[in-house]
C-alpha positions as MATLAB code, in Angstrom:
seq = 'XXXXXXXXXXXXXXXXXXXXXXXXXXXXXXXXXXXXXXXXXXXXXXXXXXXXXXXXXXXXXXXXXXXXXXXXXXXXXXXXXXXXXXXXXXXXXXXXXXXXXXXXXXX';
ca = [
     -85.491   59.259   32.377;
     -81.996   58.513   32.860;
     -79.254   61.062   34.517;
     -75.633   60.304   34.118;
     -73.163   62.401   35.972;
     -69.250   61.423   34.061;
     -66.692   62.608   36.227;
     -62.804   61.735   36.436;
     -61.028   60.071   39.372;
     -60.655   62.881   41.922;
     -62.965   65.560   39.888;
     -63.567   68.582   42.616;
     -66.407   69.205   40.944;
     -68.307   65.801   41.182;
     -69.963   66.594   44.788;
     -70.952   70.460   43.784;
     -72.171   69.558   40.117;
     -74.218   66.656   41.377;
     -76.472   68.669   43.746;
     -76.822   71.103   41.175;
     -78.046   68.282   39.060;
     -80.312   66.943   41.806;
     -81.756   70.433   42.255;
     -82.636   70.929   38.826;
     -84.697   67.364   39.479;
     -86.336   68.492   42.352;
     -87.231   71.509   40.883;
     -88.489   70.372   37.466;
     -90.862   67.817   39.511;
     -88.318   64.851   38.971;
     -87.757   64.412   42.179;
     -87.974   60.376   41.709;
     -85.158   60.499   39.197;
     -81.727   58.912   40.209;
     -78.367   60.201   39.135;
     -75.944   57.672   38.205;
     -72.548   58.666   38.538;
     -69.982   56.923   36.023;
     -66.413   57.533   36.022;
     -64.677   57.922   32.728;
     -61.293   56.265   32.589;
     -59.944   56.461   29.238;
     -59.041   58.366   26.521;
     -60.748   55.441   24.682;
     -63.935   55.351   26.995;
     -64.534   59.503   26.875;
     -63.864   59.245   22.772;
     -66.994   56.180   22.581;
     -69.144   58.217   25.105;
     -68.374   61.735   23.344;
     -67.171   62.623   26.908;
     -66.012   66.502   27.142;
     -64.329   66.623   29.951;
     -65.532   66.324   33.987;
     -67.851   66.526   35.634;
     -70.192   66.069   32.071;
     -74.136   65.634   32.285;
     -75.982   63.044   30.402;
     -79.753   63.362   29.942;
     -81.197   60.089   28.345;
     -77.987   59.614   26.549;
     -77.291   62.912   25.589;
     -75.024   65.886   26.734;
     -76.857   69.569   26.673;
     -74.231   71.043   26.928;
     -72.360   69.494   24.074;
     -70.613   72.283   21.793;
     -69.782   71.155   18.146;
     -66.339   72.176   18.368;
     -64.936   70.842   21.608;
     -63.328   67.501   21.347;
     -63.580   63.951   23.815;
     -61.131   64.644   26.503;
     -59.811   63.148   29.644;
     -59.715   67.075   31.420;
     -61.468   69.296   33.250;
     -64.856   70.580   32.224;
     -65.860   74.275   32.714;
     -69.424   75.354   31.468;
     -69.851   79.090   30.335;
     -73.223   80.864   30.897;
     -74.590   84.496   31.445;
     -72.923   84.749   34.768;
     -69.497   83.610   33.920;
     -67.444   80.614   33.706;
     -67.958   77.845   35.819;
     -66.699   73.753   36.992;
     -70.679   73.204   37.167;
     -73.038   73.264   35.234;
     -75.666   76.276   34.582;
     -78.623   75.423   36.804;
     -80.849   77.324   34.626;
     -79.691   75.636   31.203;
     -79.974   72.061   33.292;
     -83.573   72.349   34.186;
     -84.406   73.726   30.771;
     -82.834   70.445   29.337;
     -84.963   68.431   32.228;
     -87.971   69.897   31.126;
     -87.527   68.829   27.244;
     -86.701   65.371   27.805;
     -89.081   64.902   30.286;
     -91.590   66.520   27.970;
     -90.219   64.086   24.653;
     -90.537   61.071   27.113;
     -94.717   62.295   27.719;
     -95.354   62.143   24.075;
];
């Protein structure tokens, strides 16, 4: 499985959303997974890698957190959930995501 954290130079929210992202591993049973952190530093480069906005989450290639409507951006990212609106993203909806590509990988 691969884990992509994109962030933008100077993102506040790199350090906090990548140990949310390495909790979710450890608590899915992935604890052996890295987290590759890429930064994003284009207009260009966040169009081609449907980037939307820092710090985003890539699991095997994809974003879970995509939404159909939002558009590539060299910004800020904030993630909505039942508790309110936040720079990270929801732990909960992050090791639901780790679960079904880990389970897709198994079959």
């Amino acid at each position: 499985m691969k884990v992509e954290l994109l962030v933008v130079e100077d993102c506040p929210n790199e350090g906090p959303a990548a140990a949310v992202v390495r909790r979710a591993l450890d608590e899915v049973g992935l604890s052996t997974v890295r987290i590759t952190v890429r930064l994003v530093t284009s207009q260009a480069e966040a169009e081609q890698l449907g980037f939307l906005g820092s710090p985003s989450v890539l699991v095997d290639g994809r974003d879970p957190f995509a939404e159909a409507n939002r558009r590539p951006a060299m910004a800020c990212r904030l993630y909505r959930d039942d508790t309110g609106v936040s720079g990270m993203p929801p732990i909960r909806r992050l090791r639901q995501a780790l679960r079904q590509a880990a389970d897709t990988a198994a079959q």
